[in-house]
C-alpha positions as CSV (number, residue, x, y, z in Angstrom):
1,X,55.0,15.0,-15.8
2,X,52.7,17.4,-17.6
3,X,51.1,14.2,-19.3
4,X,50.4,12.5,-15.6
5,X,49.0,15.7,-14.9
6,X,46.5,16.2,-17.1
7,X,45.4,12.2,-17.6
8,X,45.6,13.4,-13.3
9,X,43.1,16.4,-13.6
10,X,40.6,14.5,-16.7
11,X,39.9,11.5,-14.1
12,X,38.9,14.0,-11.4
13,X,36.2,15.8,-13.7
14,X,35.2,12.4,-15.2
15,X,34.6,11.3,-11.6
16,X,33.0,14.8,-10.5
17,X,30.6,14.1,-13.4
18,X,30.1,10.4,-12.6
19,X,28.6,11.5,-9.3
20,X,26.2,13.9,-10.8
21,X,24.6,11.6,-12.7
22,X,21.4,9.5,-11.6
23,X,22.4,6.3,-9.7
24,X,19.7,3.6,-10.8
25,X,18.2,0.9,-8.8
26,X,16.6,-2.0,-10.6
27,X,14.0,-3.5,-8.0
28,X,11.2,-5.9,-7.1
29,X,9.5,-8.8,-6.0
30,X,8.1,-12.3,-7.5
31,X,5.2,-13.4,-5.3
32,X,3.3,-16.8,-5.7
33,X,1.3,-19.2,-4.5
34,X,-0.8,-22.3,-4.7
35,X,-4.1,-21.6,-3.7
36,X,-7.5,-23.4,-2.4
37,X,-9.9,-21.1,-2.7
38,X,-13.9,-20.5,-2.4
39,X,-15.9,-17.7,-3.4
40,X,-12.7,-15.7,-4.7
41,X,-12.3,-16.7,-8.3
42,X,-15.4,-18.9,-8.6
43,X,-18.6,-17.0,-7.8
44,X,-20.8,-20.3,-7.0
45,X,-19.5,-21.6,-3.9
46,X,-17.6,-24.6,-5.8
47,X,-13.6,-24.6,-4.3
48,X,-11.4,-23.8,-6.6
49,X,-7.4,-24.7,-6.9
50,X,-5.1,-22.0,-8.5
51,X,-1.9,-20.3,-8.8
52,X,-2.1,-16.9,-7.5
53,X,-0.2,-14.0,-8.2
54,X,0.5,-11.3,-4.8
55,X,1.6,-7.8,-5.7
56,X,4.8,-9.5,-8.1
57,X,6.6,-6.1,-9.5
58,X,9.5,-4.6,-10.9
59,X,10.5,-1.2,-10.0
60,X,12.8,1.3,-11.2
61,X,14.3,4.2,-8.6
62,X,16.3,6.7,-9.5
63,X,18.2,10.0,-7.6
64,X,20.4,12.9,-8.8
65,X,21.9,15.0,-6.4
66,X,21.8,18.7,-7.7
67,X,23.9,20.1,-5.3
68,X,23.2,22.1,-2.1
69,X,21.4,19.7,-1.0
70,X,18.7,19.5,-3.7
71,X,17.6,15.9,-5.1
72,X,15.6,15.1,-8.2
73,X,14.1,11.3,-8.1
74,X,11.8,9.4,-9.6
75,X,10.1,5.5,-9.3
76,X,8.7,3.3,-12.2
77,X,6.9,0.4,-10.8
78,X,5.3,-2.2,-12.9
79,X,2.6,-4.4,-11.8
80,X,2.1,-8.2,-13.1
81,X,1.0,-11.2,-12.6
82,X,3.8,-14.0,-11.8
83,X,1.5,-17.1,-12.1
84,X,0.7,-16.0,-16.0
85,X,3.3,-13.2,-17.0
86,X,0.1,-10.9,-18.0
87,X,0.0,-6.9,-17.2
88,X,-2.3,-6.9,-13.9
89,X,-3.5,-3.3,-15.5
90,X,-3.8,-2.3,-18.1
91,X,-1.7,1.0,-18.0
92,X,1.7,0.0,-17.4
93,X,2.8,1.8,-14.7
94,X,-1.0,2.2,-12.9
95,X,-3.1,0.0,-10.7
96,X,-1.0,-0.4,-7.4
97,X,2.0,0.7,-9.5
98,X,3.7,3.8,-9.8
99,X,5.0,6.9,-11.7
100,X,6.6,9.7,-9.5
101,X,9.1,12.5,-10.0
102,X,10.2,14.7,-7.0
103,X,12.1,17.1,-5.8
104,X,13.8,16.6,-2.4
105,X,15.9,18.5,0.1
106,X,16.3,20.1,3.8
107,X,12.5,21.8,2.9
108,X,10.8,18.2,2.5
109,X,9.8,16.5,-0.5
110,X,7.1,17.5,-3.3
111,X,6.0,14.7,-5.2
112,X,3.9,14.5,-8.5
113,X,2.1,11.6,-10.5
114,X,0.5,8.2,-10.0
115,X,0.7,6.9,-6.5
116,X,-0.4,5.1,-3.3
117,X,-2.6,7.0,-1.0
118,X,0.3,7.9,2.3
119,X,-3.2,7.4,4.5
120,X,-3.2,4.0,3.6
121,X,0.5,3.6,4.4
122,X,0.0,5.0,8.0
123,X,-2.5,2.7,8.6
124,X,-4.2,-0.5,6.9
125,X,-0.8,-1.7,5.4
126,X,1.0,-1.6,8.3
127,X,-1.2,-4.0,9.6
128,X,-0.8,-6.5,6.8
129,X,2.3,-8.1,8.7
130,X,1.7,-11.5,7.1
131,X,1.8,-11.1,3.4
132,X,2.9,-7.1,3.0
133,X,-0.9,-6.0,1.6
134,X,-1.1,-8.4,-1.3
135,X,-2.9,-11.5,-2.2
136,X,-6.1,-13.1,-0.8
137,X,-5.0,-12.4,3.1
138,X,-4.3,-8.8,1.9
139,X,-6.7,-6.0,4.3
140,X,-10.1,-6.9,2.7
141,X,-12.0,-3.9,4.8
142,X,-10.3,-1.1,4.7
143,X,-12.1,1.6,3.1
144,X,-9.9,3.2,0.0
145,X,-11.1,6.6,-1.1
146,X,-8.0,7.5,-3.5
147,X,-7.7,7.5,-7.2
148,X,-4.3,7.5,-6.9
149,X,-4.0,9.3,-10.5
150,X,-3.2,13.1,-11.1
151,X,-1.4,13.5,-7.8
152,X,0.7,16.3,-6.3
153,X,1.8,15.9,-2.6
154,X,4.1,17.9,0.1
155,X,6.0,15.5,2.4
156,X,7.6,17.8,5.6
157,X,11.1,16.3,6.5
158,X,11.5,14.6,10.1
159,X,10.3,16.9,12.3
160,X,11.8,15.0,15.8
161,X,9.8,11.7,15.7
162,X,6.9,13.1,13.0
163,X,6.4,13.1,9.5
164,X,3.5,14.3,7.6
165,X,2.8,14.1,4.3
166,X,-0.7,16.0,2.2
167,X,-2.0,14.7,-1.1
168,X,-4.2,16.3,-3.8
169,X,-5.9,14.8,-6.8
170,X,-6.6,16.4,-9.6
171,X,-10.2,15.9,-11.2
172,X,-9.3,17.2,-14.7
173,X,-12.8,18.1,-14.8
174,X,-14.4,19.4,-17.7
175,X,-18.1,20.3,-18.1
176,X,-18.8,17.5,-20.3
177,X,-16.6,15.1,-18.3
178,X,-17.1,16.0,-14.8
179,X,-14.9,14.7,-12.0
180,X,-14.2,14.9,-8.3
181,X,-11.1,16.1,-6.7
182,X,-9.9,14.3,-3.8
183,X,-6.7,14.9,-0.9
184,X,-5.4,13.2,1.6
185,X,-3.5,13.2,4.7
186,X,-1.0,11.1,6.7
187,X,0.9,12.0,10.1
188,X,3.1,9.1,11.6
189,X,5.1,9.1,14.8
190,X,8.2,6.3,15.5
191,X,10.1,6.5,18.9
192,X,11.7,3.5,19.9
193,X,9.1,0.4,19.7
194,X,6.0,2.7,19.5
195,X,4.6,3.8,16.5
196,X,1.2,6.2,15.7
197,X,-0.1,6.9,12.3
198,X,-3.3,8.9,11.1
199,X,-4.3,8.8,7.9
200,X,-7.7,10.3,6.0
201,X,-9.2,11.2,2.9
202,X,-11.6,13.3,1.6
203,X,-13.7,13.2,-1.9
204,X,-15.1,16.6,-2.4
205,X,-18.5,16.7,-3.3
206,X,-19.3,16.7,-7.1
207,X,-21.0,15.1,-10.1
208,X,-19.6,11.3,-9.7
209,X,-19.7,9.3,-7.7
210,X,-18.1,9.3,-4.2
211,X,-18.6,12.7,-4.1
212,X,-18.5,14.2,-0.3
213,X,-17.3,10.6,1.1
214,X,-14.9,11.1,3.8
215,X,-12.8,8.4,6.1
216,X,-10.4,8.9,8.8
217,X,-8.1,6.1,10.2
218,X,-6.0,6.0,13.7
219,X,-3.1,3.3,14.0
220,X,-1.6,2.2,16.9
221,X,2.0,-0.4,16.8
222,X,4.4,-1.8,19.2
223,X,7.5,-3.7,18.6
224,X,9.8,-5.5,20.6
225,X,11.4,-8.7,19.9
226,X,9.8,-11.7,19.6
227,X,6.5,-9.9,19.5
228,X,4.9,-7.0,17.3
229,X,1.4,-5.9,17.7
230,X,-0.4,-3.1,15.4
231,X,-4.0,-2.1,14.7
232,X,-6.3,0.7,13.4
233,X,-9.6,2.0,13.7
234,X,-11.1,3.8,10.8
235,X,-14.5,5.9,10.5
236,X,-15.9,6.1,7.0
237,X,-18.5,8.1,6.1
238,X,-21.1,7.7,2.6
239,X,-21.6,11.2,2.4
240,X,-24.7,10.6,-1.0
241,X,-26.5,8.3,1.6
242,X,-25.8,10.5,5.0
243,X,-24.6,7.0,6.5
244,X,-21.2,5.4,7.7
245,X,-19.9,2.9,9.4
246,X,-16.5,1.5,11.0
247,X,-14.0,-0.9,10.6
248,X,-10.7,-2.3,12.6
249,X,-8.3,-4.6,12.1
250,X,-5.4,-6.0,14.9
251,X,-2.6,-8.2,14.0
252,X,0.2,-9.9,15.8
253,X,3.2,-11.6,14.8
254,X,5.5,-13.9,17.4
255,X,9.2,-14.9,16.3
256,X,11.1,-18.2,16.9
257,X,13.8,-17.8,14.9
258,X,13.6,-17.8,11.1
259,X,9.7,-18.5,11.5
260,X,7.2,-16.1,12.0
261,X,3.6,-17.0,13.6
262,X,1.0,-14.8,12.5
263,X,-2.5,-13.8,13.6
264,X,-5.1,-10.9,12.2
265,X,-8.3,-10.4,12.9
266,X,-10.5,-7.6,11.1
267,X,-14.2,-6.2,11.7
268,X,-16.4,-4.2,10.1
269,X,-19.4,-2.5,11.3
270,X,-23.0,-2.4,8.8
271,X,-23.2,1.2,6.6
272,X,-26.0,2.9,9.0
273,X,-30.0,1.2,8.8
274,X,-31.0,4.0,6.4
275,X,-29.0,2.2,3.6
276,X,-31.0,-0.6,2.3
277,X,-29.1,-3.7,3.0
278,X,-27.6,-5.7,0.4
279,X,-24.7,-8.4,0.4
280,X,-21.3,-6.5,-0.6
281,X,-18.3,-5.9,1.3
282,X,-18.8,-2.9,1.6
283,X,-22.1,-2.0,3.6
284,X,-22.7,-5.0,5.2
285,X,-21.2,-5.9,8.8
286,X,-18.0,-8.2,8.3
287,X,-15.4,-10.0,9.4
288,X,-11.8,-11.2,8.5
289,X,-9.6,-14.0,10.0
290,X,-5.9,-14.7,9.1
291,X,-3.9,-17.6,10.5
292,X,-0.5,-17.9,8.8
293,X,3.3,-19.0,8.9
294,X,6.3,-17.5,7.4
295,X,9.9,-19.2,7.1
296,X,12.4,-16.9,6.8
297,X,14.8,-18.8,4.3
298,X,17.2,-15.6,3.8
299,X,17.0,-11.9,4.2
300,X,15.1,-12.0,0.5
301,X,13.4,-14.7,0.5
302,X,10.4,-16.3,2.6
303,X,8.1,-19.8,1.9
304,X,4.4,-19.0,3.9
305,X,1.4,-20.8,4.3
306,X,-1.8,-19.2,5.7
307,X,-5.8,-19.6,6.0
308,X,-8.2,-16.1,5.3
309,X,-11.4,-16.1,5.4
310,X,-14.1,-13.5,5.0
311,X,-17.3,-13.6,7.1
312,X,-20.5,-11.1,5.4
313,X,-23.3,-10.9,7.4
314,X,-26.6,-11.3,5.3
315,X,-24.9,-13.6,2.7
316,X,-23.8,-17.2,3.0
317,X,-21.1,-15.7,0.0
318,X,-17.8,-15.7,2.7
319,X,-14.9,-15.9,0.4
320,X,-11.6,-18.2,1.7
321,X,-8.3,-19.2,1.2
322,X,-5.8,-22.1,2.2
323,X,-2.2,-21.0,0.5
324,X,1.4,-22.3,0.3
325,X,3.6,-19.6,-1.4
326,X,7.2,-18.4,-1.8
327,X,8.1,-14.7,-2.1
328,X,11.4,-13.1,-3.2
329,X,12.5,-9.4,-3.2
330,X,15.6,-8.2,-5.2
């Protein structure tokens, strides 16, 4: 009896220390496709045919729960290329990557290391219905102001339908290696089919470059089976040149089934006349087309085939795209 009792009270403190410990979740996504490309990986006009890699990762997420509510966490996301197995940065956990620690509980969430900009996650990527933000069809306007190193953000918890989240980037700015700091800012609201998300960045002015640029973003969604609709406006602002411009993007996607039908269209307005003009991406006046199909063959996995193309005005250099590609999440 006293032996059944003790083996009786050991389980219960092996289990009570089990669930203190940090649960683990291995995670990610192998993204590939072939390609037909012009003006994307060959510079002279001539098409090339490749194998292209699109945002292919593995992830590690981890949670403790502390107690009173009080979670630690932490995510370790790698970035590679699937089509030749090769880092697609060189730090290991940078690029579009990540490596975060937080805290978490009924106060919100803080947040500290290398990450995405949340002003890009209210807007421009919810737009990218297609392909999720990655490869050739990926949002090629969309004016990105983050670093996305040396990061220290406040997320508030649900406040009804809102959450908002503010960023700040550390220059680690010395006098003989100067830097700019940089925050940033997302709201989003979700009731029902409607969604609205804000998101904008600021540079603050300094010694490098970017210094004073400034951009502000308004999205606008709405989904109700078959159909979703979603697009932004953006104002960006090229504060060393007093000029700016803006750029939009609207997508749609119709359901039949396990295939999806997919349609985006993106603009972008020329940086103001007192910029001289030249033929980048950037400050010349732009547009995007994307016609695609997905085929949902599970809840994982998807085969797509899509057409991009890039129009720049004052340049006969308009990159484009014909794919077939399969992606799979685990």
């Amino acid at each position: 009896m006293k032996r059944t009792l003790l083996v009786a009270a050991i389980s219960t403190l092996a289990a009570g220390a089990a669930m203190a410990q940090s649960t683990v979740t291995i995670y990610g996504r192998l993204n590939t496709s072939a390609e037909r490309q012009k003006y994307i990986t060959d510079t002279t006009g001539e098409s090339t045919s490749v194998l292209a890699n699109n945002g292919s990762r593995l992830g590690f997420k981890g949670e403790e729960d502390l107690g009173g509510g009080l979670k630690a966490g932490f995510t370790l996301e790698h970035r590679f290329n699937s089509d030749n197995g090769a880092a697609t940065n060189a730090a290991f956990w940078g690029g579009a990557g990540e490596s975060s620690v937080n805290l978490s509980g009924g106060f919100g969430m803080v947040k500290a290391g290398h990450y995405t900009s949340e002003a890009y996650f209210a807007t421009s990527d919810v737009t990218d219905l297609l392909n999720h933000g990655t490869g050739t069809s990926s949002d090629q306007l969309y004016k990105y102001l983050g670093t996305d190193n040396n990061k220290v953000s406040y997320r508030t918890p649900a406040l009804g339908p809102v959450t908002a989240e503010l960023g700040y980037i550390f220059g680690e700015s010395t006098v003989a290696a100067p830097a700019n700091h940089s925050y940033d800012l997302a709201i989003n609201y979700a009731a029902g089919p409607l969604g609205i998300g804000l998101g904008a960045e600021k540079v603050a002015s300094g010694p490098t470059a970017g210094g004073g640029d400034s951009q502000v973003g308004v999205r606008v969604s709405y989904s109700a089976s078959p159909i979703t609709v979603t697009g932004y406006v953006q104002r960006y602002k090229k504060d060393a040149a007093d000029a700016s411009k803006t750029i939009a993007r609207v997508s749609a996607q119709y359901d039949i089934g396990a295939i999806e039908l997919h349609v985006a269209l993106g603009m972008a307005t020329k940086l103001t006349d007192n910029v001289p003009a030249a033929p980048v991406l950037d400050e010349q006046k732009a547009r995007q087309y994307t016609l695609g199909v997905n085929y949902n063959l599970s809840k994982r996995t998807k085969v797509y085939t899509y057409y991009d193309k890039v129009a720049v005005s004052n340049t006969s250099v308009d990159p484009s795209a014909f794919a077939v590609g399969i992606r799979h999440n685990f």
